[in-house]
VOMI-501542 format. One record per atom (N, C-alpha, C, O): x, y, z. Coordinates in steps of 0.2 Angstrom, whole numbers, plus 2048, in hexadecimal, padded with zeros to 3 digits. Layout:
<sites>
XYZ/...
</sites>
This chain:
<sites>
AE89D54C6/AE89D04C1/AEF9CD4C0/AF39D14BF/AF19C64C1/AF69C24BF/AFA9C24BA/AF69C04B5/AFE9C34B8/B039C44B1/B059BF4B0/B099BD4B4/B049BB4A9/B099B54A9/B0C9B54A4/B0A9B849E/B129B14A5/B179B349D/B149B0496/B159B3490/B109AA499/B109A4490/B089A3491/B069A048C/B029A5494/AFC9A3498/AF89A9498/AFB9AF499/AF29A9496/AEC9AE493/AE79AC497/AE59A7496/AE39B249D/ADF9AE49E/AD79B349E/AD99B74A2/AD19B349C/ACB9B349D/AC89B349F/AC79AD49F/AC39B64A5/ABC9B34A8/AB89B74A6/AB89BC4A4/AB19B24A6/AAB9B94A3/AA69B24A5/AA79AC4A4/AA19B54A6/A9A9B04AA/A9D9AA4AC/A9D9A64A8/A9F9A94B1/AA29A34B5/AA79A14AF/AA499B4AE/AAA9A04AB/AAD99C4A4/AB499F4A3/AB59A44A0/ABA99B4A7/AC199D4A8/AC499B49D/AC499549A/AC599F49C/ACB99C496/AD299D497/AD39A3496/AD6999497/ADC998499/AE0997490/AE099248D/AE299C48F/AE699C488/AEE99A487/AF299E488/AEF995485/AF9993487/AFC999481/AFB99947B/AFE99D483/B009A347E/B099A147C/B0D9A447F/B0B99D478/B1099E474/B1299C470/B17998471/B0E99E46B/B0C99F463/B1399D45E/B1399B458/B189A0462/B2099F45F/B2399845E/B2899645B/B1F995462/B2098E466/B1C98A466/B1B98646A/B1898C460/B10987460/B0F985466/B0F97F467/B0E98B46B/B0C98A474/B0F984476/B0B980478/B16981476/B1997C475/B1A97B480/B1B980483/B19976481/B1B97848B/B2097748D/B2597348B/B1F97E492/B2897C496/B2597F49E/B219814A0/B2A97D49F/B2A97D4A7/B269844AA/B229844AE/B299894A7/B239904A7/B1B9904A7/B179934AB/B1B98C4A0/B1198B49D/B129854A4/B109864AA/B149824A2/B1097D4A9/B0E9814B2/B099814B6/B149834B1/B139874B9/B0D98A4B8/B089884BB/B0D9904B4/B099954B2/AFF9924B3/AFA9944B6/B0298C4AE/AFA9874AE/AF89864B3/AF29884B4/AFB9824B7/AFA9814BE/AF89854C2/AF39834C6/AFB98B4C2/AFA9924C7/AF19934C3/AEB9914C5/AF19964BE/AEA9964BC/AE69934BD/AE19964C0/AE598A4BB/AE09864BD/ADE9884C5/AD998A4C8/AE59874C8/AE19884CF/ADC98D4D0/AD698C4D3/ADF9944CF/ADD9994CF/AD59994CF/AD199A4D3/AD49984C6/ACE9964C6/AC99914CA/AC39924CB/ACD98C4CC/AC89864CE/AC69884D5/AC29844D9/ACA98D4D8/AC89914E0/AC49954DE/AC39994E3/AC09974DA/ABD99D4D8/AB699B4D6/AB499B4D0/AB19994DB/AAC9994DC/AA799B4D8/AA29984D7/AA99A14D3/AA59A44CD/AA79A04C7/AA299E4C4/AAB99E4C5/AAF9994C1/AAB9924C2/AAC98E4C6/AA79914BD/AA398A4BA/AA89864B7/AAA9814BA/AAA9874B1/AAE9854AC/AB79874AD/AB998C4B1/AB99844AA/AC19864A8/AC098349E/ABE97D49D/AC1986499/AC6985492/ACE986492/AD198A495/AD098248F/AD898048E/AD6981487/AD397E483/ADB987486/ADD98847E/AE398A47C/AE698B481/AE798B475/AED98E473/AE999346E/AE499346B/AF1997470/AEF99E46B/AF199B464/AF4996462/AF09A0461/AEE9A2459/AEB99B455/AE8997459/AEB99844F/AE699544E/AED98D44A/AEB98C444/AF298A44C/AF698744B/AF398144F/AEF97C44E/AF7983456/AF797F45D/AF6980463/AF7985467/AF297A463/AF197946A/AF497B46F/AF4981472/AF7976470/B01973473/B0496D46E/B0296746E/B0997346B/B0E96D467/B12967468/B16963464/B1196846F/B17964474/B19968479/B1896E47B/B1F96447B/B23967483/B2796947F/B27966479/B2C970481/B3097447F/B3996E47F/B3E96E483/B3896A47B/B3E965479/B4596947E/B48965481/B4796F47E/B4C97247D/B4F972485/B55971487/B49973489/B4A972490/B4B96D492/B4D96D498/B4A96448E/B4E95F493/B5195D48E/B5095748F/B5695F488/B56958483/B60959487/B63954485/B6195C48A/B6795648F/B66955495/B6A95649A/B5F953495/B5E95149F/B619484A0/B6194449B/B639474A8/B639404A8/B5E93D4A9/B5993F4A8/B609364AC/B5A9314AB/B569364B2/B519394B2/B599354B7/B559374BE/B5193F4BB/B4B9404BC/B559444B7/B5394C4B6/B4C9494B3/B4694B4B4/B4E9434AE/B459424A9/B409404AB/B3A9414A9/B4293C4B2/B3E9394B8/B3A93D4BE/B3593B4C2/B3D9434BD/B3A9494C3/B3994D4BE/B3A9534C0/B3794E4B7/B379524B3/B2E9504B2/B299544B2/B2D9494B0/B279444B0/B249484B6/B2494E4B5/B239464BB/B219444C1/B1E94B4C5/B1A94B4C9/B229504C3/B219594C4/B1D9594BF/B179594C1/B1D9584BB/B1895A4B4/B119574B8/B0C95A4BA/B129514B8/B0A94D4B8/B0794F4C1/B0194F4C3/B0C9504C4/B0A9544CA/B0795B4CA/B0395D4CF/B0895F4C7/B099674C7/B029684C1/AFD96B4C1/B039644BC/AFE9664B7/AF99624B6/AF39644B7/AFA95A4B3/AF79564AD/AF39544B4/AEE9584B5/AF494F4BB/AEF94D4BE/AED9544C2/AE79554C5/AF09584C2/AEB95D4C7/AE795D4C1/AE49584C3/AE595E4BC/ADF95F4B6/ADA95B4B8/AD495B4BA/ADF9584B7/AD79514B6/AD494F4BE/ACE94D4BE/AD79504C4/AD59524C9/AD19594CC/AD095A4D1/AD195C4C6/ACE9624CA/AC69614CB/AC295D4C9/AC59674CF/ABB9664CF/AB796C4CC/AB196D4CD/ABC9714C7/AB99724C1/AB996F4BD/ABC9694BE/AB59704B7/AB396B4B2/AB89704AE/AB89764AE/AC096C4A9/AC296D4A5/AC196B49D/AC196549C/AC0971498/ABF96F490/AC596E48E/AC9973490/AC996A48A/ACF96D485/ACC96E480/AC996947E/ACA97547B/ACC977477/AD1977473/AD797A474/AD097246D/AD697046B/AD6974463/AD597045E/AD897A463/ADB97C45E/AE097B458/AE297F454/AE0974458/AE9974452/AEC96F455/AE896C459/AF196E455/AF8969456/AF696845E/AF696C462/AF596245F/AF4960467/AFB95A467/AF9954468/B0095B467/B07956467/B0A95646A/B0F95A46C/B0A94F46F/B0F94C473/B0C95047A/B0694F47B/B0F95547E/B0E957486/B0695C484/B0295D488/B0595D47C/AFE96247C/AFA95B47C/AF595B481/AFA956478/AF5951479/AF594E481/AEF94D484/AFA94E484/AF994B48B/AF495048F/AF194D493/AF495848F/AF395E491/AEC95D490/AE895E494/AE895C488/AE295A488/AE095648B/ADB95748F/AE295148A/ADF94948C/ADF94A495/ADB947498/AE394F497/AE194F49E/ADB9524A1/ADA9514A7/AD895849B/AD295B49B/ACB95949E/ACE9534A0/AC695849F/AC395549F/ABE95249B/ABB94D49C/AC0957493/ABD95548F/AC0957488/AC395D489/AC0955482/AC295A47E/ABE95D478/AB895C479/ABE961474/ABB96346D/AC1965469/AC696846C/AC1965463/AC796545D/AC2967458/ABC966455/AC896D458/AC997244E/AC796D44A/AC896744C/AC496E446/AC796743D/ACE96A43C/AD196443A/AD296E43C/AD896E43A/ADE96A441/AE396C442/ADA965447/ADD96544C/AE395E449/AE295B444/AE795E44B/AED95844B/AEE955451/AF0959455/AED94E454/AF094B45B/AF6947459/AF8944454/AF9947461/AFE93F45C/B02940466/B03945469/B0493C468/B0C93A46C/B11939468/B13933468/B1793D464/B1B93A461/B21939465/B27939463/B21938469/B2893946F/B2D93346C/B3393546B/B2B92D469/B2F92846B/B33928462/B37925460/B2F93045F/B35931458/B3A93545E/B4093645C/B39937465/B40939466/B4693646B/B4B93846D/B4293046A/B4692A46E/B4392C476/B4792C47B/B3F92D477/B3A92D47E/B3392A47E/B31927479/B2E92A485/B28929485/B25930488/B2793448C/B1D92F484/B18933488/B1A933491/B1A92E494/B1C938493/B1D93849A/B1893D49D/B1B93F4A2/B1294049C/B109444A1/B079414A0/B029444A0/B0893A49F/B0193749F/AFF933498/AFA92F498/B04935493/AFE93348E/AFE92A48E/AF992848B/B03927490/B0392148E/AFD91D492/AFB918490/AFA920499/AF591E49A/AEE920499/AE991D497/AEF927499/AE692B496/AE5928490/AE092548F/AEA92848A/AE9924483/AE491F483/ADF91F480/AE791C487/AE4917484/ADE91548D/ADF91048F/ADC91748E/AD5919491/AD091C48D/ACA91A48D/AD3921488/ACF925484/ACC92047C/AC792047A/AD391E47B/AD091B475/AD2913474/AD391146E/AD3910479/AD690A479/ADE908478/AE290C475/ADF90147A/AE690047C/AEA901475/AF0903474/AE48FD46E/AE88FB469/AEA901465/AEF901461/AE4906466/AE790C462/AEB910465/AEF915462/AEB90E46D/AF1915470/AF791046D/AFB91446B/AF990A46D/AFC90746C/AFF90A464/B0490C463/AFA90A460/AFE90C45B/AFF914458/AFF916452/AFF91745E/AFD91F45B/B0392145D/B0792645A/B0591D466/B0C91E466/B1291B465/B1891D467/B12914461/B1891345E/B19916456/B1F915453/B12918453/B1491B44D/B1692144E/B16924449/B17925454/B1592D455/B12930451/B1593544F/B0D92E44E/B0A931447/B0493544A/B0193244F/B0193A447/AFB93E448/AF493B443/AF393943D/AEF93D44A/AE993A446/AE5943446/AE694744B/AE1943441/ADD94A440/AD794B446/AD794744A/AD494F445/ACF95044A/AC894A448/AC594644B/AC894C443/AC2945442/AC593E442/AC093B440/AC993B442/ACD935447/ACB93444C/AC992F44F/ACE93D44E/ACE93B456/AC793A45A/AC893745F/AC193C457/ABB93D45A/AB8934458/AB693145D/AB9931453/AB792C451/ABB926455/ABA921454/AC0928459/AC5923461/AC2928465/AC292546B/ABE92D465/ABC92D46C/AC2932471/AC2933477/AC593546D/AC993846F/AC7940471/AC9944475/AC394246C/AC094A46D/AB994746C/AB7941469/AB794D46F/AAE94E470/AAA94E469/AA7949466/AAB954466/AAA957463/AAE95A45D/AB495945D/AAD95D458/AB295F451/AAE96644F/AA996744B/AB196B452/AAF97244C/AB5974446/ABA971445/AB197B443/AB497F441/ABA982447/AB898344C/AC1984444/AC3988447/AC098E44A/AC198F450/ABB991447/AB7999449/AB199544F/AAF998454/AAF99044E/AAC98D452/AAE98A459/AA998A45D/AB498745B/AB698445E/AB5987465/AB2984469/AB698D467/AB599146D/AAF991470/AAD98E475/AAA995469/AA499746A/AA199046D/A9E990473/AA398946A/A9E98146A/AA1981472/A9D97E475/AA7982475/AAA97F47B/AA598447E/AA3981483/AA398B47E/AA0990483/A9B98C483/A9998B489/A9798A480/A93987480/A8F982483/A8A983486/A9297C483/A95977488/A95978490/A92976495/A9A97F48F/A9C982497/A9398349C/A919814A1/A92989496/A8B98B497/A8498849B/A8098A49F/A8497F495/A8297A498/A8597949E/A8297B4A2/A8997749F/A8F9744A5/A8E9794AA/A8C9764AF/A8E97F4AA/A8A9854B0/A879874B4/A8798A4B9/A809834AE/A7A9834B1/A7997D4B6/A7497E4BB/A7D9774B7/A7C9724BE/A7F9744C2/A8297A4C2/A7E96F4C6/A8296F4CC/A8A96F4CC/A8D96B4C9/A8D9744D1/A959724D0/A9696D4D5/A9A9694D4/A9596D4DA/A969684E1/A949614DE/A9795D4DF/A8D95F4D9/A8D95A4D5/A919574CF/A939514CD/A9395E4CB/A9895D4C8/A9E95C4CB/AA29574C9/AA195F4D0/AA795B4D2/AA99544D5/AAD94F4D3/AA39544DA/AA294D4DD/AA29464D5/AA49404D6/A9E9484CF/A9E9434CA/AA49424C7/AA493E4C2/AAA9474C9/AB09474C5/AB39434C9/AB593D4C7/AB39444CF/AB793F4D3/AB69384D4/AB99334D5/AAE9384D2/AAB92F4D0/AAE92D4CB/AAF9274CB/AB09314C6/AB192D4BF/AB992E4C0/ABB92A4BD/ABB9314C2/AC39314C3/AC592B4C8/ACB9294C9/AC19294CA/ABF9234D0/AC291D4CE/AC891B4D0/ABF91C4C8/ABF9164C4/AC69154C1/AC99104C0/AC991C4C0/AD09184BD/AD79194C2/ADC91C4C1/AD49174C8/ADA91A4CB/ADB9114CF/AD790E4D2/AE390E4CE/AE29074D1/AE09074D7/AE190C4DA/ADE9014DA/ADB8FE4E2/AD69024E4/AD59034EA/AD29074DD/ACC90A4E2/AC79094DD/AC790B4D7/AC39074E0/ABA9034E0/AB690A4DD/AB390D4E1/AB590C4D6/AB29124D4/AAA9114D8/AA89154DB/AA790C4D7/AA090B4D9/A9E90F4E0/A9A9134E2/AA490C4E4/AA390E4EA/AA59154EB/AA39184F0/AA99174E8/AA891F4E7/AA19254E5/A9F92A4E7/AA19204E1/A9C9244DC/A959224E6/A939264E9/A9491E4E7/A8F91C4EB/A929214F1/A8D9234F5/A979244F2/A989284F9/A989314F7/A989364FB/A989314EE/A989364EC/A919364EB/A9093C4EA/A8C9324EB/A879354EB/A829354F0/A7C9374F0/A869344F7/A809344FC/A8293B4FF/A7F93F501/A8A93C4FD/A8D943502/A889494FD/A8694E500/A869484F5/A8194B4F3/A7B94F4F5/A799534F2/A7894B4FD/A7294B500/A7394F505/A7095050A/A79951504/A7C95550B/A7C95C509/A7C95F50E/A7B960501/A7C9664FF/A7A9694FE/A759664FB/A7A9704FE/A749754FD/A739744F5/A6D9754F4/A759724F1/A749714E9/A6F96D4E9/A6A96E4E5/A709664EF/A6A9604ED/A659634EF/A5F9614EE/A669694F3/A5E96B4F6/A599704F2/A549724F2/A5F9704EE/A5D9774EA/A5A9734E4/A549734E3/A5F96F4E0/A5B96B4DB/A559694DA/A519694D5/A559654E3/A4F95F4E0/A499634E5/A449604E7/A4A96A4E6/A4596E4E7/A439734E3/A3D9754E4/A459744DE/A459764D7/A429724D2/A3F9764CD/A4396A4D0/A419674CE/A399654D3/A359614D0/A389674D7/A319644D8/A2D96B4D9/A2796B4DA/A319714D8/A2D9774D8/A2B9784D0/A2797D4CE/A309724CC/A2E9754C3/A3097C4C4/A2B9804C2/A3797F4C6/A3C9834C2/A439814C0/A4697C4BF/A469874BF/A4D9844BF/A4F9864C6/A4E98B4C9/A549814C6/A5A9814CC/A5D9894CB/A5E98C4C6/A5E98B4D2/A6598E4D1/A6B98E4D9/A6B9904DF/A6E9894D3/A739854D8/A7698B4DE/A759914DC/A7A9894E5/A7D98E4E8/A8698D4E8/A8A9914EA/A849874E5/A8B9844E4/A8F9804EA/A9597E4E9/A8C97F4EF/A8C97E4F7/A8A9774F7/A899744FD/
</sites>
């Protein structure tokens, strides 16, 4: 088993939970959590038995409170620019590029690099006691590991526009009313509802689920035609043991059970 210094991790019926563990630090990122998360995801997302991946922080505060300030606050212009650029290489677009399906589990304070860390997820769900917010430019910076773009994808240009120049936080029920989280539990509930989900999410196909991540991921990436993805993801569809399995299960009137292939 793996040892990681700041990273907690679970498997149990295909369902990885990836825990950000440093609770001292309202699980705050630094270059360690990022490597660590990295190494994880992958880890999981090669592992065949692994349906789902959850993104959570330990104890019941935070998410991720932010990037660990302390590690660049005297980098130069070029140190802030390769500091971006690793980040959103190593973590935030490997996320959203993977072909498991990731949850953020958003436990508490999701602030500044923790809000970009969900938004890169595939999806979110939020505590009632959850907090979002970008506040970077109270420190004389900008969102750099994605959020000025996911933002406002997620909830439009006019409110990402003003979420990040008030660096102000909105609650969890804000946030689901922009569209921003799925869903709203109880702290006690948040996990169980995310297992839940996965449970759903388990039961399809993963070769369909993957291919449908990549079609929708399609659409925001510039000079490429999501249509015609989505049209080439789904004929490579007709090529896999999954479609044979499904739509031979659907005409036998039982359930599938995908091969994953």
């Amino acid at each position: 088993m793996n040892y990681y210094e700041n990273i907690l991790v679970s498997n149990n019926n295909g369902l990885s939970v990836i825990t950000i563990n440093r609770p001292n630090k309202l699980n705050a990122l630094n270059k360690t959590t990022i490597e660590e998360l990295h190494q994880t995801l992958k880890i999981a997302d090669n592992d065949a038995d692994i349906k789902v991946i959850i993104v959570t922080g330990s104890g019941e505060k935070a998410f991720v409170a932010g990037a660990d300030i302390s590690e660049f606050a005297d980098f130069s212009v070029e140190e802030g620019g390769k500091l971006a650029a690793k980040g959103q290489k190593l973590l935030f677009d490997f996320i959203e590029n993977l072909s498991t399906p990731v949850i953020a589990a958003v436990n508490g304070f999701a602030l500044g690099g923790g809000l970009e860390l969900a938004m890169a997820c595939h999806f979110r769900i939020a505590s009632n006691n959850a907090k979002m917010g970008l506040p970077e430019v109270s420190l004389g910076v900008i969102p750099g590991y994605g959020g000025t773009q996911r933002l406002p994808n997620l909830v439009g240009k006019g409110r990402a526009m003003e979420m990040i120049m008030t660096a102000g936080m909105i609650d969890a029920n804000q946030a689901m009313s922009y569209g921003l989280v799925n869903h709203v539990t109880s702290q006690e509930e948040l996990l169980p509802f995310c297992e839940k989900l996965a449970q759903k999410i388990s039961r399809n196909s993963s070769v369909a689920i993957a291919a449908a991540i990549r079609a929708i991921n399609a659409n925001y990436i510039d000079g490429t035609n999501g249509f015609e993805v989505e049209i080439e993801e789904f004929g490579n569809c007709f090529g896999t043991e999954d479609f044979t399995e499904g739509t031979t299960a659907f005409l036998q009137k039982r359930k599938a059970d995908f091969p994953g292939r």
